[in-house]
Rosetta silent file (secondary structure, phi, psi, omega in degrees, C-alpha in Angstrom):
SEQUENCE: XXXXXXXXXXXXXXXXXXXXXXXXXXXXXXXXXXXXXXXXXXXXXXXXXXXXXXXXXXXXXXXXXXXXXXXXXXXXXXXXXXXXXXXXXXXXXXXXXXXXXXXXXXXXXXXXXXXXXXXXXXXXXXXXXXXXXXXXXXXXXXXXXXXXXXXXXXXXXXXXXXXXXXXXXXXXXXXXXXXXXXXXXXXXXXXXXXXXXXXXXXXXXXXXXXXXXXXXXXXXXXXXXXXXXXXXXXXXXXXXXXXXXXXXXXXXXXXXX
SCORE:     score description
SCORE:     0.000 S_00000001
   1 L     0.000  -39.199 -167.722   62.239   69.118   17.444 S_00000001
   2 H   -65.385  -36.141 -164.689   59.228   70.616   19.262 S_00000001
   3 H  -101.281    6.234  163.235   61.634   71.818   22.205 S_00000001
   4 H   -75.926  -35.760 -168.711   64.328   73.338   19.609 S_00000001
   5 H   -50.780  -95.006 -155.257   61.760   75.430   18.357 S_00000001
   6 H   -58.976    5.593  164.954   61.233   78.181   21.086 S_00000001
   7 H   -81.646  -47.166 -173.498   65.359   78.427   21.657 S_00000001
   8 H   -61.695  -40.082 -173.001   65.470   79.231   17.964 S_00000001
   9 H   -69.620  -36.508  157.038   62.928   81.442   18.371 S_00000001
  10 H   -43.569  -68.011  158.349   64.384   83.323   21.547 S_00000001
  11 H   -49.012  -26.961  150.674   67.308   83.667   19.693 S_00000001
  12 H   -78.747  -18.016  176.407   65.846   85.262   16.864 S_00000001
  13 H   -54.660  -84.486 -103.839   64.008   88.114   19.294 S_00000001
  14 H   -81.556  -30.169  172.451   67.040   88.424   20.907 S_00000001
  15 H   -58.190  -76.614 -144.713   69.263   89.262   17.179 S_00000001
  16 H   -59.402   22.490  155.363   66.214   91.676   15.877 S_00000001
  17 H   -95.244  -39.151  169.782   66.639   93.163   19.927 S_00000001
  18 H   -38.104  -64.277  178.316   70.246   93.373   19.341 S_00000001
  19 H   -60.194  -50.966  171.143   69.607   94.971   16.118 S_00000001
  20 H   -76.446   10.670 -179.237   66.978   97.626   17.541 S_00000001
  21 H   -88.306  -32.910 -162.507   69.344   98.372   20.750 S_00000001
  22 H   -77.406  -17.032  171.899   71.929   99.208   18.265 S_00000001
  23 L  -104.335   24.417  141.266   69.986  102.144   16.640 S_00000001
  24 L    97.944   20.002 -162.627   69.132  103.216   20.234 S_00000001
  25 L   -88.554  115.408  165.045   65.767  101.522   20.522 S_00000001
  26 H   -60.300  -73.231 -171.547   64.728  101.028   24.420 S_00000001
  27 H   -47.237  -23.310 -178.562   61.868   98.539   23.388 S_00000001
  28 H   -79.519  -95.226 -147.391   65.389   96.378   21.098 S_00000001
  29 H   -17.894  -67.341 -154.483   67.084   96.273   24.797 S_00000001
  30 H   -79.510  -13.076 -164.162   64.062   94.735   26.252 S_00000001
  31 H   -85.784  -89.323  142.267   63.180   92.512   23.343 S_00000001
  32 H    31.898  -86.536 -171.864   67.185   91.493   23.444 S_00000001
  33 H   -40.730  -50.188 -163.861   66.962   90.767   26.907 S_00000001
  34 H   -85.790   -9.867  155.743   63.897   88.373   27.312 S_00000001
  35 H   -55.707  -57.085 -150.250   64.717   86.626   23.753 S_00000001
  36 H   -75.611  -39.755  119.240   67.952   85.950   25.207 S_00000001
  37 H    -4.190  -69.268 -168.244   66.701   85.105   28.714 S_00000001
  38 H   -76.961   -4.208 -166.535   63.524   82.910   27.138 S_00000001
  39 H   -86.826  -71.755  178.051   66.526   80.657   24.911 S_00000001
  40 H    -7.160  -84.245 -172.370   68.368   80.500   28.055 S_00000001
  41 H   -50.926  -66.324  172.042   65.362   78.878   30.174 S_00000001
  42 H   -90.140    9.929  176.990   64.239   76.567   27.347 S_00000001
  43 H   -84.031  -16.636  173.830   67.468   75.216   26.054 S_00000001
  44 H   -76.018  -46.594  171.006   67.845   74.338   30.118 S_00000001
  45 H   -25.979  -63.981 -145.556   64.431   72.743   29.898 S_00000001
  46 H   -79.232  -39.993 -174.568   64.944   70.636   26.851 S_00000001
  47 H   -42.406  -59.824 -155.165   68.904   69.891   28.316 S_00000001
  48 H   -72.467  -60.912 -168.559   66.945   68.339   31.591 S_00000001
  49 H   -76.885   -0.736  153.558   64.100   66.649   29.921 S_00000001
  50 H   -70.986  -44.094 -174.860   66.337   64.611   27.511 S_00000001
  51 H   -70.777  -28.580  163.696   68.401   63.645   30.393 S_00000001
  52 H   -82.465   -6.826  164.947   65.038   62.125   32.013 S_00000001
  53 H   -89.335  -14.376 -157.175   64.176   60.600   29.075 S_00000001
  54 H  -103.091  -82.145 -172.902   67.801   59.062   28.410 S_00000001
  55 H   -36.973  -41.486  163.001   67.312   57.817   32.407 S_00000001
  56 H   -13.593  -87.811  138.826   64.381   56.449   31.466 S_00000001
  57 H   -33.014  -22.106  174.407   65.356   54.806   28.913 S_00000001
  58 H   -72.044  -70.864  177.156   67.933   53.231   30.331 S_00000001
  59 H   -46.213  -54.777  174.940   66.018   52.051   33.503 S_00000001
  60 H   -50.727  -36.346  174.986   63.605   50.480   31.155 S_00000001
  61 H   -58.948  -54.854  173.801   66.171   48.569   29.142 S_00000001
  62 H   -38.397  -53.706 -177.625   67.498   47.322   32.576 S_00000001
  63 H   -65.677  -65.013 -171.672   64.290   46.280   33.870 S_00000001
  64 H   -58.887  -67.086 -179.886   63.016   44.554   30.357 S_00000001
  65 H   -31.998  -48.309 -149.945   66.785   42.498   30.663 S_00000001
  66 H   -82.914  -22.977 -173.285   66.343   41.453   34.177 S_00000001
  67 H   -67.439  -40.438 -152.688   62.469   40.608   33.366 S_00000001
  68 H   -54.636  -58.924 -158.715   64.297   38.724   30.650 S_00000001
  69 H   -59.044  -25.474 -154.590   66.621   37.025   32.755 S_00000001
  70 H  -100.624    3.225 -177.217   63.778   35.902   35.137 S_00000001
  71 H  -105.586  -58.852 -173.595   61.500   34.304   32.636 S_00000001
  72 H   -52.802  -32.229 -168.344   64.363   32.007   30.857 S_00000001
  73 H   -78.304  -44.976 -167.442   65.249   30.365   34.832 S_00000001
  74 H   -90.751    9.214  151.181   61.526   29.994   35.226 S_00000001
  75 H   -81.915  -25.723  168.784   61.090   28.420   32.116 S_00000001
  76 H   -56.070  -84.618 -162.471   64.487   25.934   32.855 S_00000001
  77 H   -12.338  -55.805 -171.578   62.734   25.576   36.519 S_00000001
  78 H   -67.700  -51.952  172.542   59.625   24.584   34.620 S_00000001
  79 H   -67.956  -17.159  164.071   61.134   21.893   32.077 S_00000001
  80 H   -34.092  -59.635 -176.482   62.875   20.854   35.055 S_00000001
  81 H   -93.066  -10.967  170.175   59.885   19.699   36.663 S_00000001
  82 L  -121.864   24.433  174.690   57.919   18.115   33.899 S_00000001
  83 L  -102.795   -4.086 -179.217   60.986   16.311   32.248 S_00000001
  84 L    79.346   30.959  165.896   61.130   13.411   34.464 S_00000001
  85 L  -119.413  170.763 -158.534   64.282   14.180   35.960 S_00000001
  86 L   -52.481  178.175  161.841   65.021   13.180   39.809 S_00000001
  87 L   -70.740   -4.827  169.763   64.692   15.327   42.492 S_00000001
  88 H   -67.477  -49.166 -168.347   68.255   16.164   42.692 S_00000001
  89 H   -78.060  -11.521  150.566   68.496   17.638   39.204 S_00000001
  90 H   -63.582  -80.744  150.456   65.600   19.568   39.997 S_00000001
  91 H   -37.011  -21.675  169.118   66.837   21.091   42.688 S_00000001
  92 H   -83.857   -5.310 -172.585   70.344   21.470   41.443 S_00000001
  93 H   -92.659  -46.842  156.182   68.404   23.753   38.391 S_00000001
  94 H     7.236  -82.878  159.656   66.933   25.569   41.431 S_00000001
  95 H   -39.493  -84.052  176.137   69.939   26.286   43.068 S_00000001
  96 H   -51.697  -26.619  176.997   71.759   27.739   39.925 S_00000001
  97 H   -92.669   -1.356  168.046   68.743   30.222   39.195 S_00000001
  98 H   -80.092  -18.007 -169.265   68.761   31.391   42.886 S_00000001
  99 H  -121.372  -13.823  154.578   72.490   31.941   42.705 S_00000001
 100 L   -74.775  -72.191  178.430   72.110   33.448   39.052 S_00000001
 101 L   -89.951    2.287  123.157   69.694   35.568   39.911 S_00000001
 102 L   -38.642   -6.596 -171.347   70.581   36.905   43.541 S_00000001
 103 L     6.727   77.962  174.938   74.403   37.159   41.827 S_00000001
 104 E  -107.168 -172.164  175.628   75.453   35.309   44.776 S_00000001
 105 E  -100.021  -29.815 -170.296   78.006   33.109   44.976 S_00000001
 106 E  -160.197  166.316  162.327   76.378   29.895   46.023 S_00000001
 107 E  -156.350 -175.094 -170.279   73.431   28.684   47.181 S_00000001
 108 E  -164.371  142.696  177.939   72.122   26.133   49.234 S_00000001
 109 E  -113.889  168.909  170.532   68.176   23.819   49.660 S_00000001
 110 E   178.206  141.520 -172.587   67.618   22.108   52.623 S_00000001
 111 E  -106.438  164.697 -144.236   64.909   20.054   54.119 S_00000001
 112 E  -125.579  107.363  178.750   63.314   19.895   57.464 S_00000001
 113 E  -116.261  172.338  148.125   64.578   16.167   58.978 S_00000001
 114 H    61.111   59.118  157.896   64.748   13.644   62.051 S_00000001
 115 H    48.471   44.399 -175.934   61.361   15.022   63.032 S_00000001
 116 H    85.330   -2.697  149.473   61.683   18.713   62.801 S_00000001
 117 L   -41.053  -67.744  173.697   65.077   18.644   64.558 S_00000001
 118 E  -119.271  148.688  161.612   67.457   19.217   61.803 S_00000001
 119 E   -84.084  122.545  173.993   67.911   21.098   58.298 S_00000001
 120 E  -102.411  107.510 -173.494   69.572   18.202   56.214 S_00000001
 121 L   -71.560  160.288 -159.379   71.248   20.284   53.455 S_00000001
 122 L  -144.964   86.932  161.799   69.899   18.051   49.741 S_00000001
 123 L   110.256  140.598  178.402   71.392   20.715   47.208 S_00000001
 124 E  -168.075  166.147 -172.693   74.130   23.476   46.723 S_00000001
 125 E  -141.718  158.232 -163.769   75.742   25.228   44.310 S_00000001
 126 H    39.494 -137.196 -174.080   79.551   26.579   44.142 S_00000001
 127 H   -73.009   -1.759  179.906   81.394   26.162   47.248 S_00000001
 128 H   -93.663    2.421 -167.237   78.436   25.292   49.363 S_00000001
 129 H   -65.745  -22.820 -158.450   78.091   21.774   47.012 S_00000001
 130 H   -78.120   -1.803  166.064   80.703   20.456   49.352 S_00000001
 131 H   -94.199    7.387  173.878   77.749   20.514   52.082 S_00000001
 132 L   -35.675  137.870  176.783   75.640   18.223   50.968 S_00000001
 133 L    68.872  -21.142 -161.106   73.990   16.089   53.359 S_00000001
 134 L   -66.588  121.098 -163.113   75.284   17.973   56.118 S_00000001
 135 E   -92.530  112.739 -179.880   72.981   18.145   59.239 S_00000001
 136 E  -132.110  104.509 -169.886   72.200   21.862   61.067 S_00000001
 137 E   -49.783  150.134 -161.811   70.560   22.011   63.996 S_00000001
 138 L   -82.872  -25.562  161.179   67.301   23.831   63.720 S_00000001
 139 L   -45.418  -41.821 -167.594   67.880   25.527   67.328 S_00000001
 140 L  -127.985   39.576 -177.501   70.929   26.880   66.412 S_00000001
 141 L  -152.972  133.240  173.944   71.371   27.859   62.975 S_00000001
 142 H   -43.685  -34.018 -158.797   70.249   30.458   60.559 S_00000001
 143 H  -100.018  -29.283 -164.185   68.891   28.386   58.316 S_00000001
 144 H   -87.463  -67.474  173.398   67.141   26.578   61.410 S_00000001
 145 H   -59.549  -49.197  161.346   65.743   30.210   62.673 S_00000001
 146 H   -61.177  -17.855  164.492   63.898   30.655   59.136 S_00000001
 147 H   -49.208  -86.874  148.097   62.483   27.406   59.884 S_00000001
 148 H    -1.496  -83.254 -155.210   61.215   28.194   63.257 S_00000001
 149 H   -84.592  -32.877  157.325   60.288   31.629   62.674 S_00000001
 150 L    74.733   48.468  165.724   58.895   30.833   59.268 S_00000001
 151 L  -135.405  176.849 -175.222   59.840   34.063   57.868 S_00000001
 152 L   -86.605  176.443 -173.640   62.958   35.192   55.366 S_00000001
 153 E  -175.867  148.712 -173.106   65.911   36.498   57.094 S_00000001
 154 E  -155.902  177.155 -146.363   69.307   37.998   55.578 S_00000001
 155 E  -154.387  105.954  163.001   72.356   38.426   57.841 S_00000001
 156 L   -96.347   28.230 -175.642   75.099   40.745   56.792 S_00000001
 157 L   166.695   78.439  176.029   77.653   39.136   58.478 S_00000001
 158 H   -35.353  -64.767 -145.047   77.035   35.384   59.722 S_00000001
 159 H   -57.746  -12.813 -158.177   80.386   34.764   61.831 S_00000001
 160 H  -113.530   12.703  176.876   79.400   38.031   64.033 S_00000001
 161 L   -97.392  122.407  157.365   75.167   36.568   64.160 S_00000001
 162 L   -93.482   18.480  154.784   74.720   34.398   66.813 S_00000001
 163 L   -47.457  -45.308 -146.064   72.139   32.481   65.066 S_00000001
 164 L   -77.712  151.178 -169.033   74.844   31.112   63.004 S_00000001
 165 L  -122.284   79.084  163.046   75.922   27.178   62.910 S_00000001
 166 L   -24.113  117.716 -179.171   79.557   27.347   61.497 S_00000001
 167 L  -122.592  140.279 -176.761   80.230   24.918   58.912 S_00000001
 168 L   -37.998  164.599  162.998   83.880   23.607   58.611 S_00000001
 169 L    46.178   -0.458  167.657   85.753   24.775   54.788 S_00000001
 170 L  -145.097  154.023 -162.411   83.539   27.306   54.427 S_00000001
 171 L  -106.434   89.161 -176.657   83.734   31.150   53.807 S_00000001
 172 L  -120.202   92.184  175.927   80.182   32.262   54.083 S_00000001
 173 L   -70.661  -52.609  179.085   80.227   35.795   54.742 S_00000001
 174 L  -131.540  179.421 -175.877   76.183   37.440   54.189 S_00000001
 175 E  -167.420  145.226  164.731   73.312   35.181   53.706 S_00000001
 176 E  -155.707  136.729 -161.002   69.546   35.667   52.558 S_00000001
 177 E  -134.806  136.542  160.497   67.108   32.788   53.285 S_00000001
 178 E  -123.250 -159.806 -175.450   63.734   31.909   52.838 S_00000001
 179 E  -128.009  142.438 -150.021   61.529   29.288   53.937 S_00000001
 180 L   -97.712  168.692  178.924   60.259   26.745   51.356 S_00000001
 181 L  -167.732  142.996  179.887   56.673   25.792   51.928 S_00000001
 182 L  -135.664  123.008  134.749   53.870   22.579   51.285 S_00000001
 183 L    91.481   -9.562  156.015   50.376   22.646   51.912 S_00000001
 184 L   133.100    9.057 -159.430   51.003   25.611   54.186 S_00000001
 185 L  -107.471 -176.361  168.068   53.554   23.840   56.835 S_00000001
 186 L  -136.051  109.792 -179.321   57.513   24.745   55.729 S_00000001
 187 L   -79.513  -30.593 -170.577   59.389   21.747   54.841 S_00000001
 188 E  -158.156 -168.579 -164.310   62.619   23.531   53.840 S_00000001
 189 E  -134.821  167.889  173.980   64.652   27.047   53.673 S_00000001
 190 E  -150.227  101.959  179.579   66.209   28.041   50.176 S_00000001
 191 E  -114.116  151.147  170.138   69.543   30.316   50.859 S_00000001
 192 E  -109.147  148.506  166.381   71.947   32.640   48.636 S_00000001
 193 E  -141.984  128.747  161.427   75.484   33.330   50.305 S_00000001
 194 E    70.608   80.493 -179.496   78.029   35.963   49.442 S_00000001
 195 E   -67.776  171.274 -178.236   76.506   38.269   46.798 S_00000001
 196 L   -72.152  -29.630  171.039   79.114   38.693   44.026 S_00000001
 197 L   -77.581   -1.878 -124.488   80.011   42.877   44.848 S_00000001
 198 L    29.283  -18.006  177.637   80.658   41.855   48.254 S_00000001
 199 L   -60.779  152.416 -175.788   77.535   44.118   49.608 S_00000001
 200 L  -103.349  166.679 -149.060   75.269   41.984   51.886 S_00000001
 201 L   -60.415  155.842 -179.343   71.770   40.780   50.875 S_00000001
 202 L  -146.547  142.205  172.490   68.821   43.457   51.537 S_00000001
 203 L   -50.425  -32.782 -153.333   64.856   43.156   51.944 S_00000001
 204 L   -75.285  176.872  176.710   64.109   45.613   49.193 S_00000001
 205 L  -124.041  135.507  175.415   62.554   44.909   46.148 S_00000001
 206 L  -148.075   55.058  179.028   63.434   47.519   43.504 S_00000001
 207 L   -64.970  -58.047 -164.442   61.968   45.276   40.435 S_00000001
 208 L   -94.679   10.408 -164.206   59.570   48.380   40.142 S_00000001
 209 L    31.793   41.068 -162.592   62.635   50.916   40.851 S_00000001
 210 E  -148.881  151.075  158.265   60.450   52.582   43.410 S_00000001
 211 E  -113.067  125.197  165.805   60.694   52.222   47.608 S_00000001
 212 E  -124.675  170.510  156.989   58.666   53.518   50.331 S_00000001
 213 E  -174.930 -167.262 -162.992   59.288   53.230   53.908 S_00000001
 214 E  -155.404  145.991  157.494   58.460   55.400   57.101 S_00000001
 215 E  -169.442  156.678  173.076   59.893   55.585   60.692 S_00000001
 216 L  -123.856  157.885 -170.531   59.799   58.353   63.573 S_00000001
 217 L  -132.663  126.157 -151.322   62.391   60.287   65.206 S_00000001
 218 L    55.063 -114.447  168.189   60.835   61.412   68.222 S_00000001
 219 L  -114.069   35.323  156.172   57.467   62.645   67.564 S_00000001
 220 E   -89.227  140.905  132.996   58.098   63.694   63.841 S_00000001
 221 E   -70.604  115.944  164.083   56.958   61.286   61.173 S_00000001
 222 E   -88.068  128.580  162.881   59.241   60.413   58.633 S_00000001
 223 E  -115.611  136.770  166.505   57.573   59.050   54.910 S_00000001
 224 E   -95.657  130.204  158.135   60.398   58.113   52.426 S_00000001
 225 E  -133.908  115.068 -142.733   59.367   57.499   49.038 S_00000001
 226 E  -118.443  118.741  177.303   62.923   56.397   46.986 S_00000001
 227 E  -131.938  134.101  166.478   62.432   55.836   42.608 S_00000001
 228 E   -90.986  142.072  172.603   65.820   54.780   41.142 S_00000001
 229 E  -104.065  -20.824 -133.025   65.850   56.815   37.212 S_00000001
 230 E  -178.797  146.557  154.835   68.792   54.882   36.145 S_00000001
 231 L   -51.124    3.615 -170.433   71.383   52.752   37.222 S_00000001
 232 L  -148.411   14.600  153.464   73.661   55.654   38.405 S_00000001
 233 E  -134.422  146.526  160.741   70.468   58.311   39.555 S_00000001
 234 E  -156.393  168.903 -130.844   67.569   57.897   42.085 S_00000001
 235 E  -142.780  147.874 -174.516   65.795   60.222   43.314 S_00000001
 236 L  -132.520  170.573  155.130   64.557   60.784   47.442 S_00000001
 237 L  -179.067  132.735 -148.854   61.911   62.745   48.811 S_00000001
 238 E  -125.783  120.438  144.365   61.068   62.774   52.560 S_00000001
 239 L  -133.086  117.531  175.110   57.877   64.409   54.138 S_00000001
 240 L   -75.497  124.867  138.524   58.093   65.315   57.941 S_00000001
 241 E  -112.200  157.626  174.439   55.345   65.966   59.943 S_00000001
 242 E   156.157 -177.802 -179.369   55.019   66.376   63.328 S_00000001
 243 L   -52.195  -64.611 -147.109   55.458   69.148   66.514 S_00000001
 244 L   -69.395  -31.322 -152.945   59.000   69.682   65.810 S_00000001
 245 L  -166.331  127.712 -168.854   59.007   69.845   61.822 S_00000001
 246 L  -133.406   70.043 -134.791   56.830   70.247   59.094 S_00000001
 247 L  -156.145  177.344  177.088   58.523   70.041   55.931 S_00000001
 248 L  -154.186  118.707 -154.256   59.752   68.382   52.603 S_00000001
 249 E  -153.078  124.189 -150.635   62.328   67.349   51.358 S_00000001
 250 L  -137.426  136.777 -166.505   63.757   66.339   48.303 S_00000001
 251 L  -121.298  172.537 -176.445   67.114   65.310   46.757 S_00000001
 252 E  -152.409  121.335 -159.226   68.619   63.850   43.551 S_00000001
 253 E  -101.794  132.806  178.033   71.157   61.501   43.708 S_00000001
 254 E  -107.149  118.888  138.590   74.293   61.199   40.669 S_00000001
 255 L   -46.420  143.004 -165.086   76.687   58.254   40.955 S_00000001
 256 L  -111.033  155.628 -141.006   80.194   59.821   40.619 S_00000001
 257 L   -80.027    0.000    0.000   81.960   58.637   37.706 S_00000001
């Protein structure tokens, strides 16, 4: 209501300017114009700041669901583990919220065996269940390289990584893996395969809709700082410094319908 107000009000200068132009009044002209002019300006205002509050709004909804989503799997995860059921059926509840909430396709546990040698996979979900037990050298494998390296790792196209340990029957396209960890050593890797859009797996986290990141081209600094508004707008804004370029620069991105 508050940002209807000074459009109505524009609009009435601009009738009583109308009305004093027409009986030949200089001072109705200018009253005419900047009524008409001031309506203009804040009916664009109030248009724009309803559309960032409607993004907002949205984003928030989005966020409170997914927060949603991510509380019921750690409360299964949690009865999971204090119901007294084996370790398979732990791990198979595991599995499904890593592959629920990654909206992957599958997923796959695996433990660190035969004396740091092999990943023995001990749980999967969807088309990776049919690997069970399945042995992957730790030299040679992806899952074997998070091991190792004892960091995550995501692969947007195994068959072309030469990390990768083919396994027969199956059509495992991206992968994102982490490494499982006791007492501070890493006993095992926990992987999603084949998100559900077909795009492959990515580091960010955009939980908080917001990104930074940095890199330089040449001797310019780049800083990125990236805020999603919405599911279908985010927002960019890049500041260069450096010999070459000294600048800012900032865009606003609409998915097109």
């Amino acid at each position: 209501m508050r940002a209807i107000l000074p459009v109505v009000a524009g609009l009435f200068a601009g009738l009583v300017g109308a009305w004093l132009a027409g009986r030949g009044s200089l001072s109705g002209w200018a009253l005419l114009v900047s009524g008409v002019a001031g309506a203009a300006a804040w009916g664009w205002w109030s248009v724009r700041e309803l559309r960032r509050g409607e993004a907002a709004r949205r984003l928030a909804e989005f966020q409170a669901r997914q927060r949603e989503e991510e509380l019921t799997w750690l409360r299964r995860v949690a009865d999971a583990l204090v119901s007294g059921e084996t370790l398979d059926q732990v791990l198979g509840v595991v599995g499904e919220a890593a592959t629920d909430l990654l909206a992957s396709e599958s997923a796959a546990i695996g433990f660190v065996v035969e004396e740091g040698r092999f990943v023995r996979i001990v749980a999967g979900t969807g088309p990776v269940a049919i690997a069970r037990d399945r042995l992957l050298p730790v030299d040679n494998s992806l899952l074997g390289w998070v091991v190792t390296h004892e960091q995550p790792l995501t692969s947007p196209d195994m068959a072309a990584d030469a990390r990768n340990f083919p396994v027969p029957d199956l059509q495992l396209q991206t992968i994102a893996c982490v490494p499982l960890r006791a007492s501070g050593f890493v006993i095992g890797v926990l992987a999603v395969f084949n998100r559900l859009d077909g795009r492959p797996f990515h580091p960010l986290d955009l939980r908080d809709g917001v990104w930074t990141a940095e890199h330089l081209c040449g001797a310019d600094l780049y800083r990125g700082a990236f805020r999603a508004l919405g599911p279908d707008r985010w927002q960019a804004e890049w500041e260069i410094s450096g010999p070459r370029k000294d600048q800012v620069l900032r865009g606003l991105f609409t998915r097109a319908a």
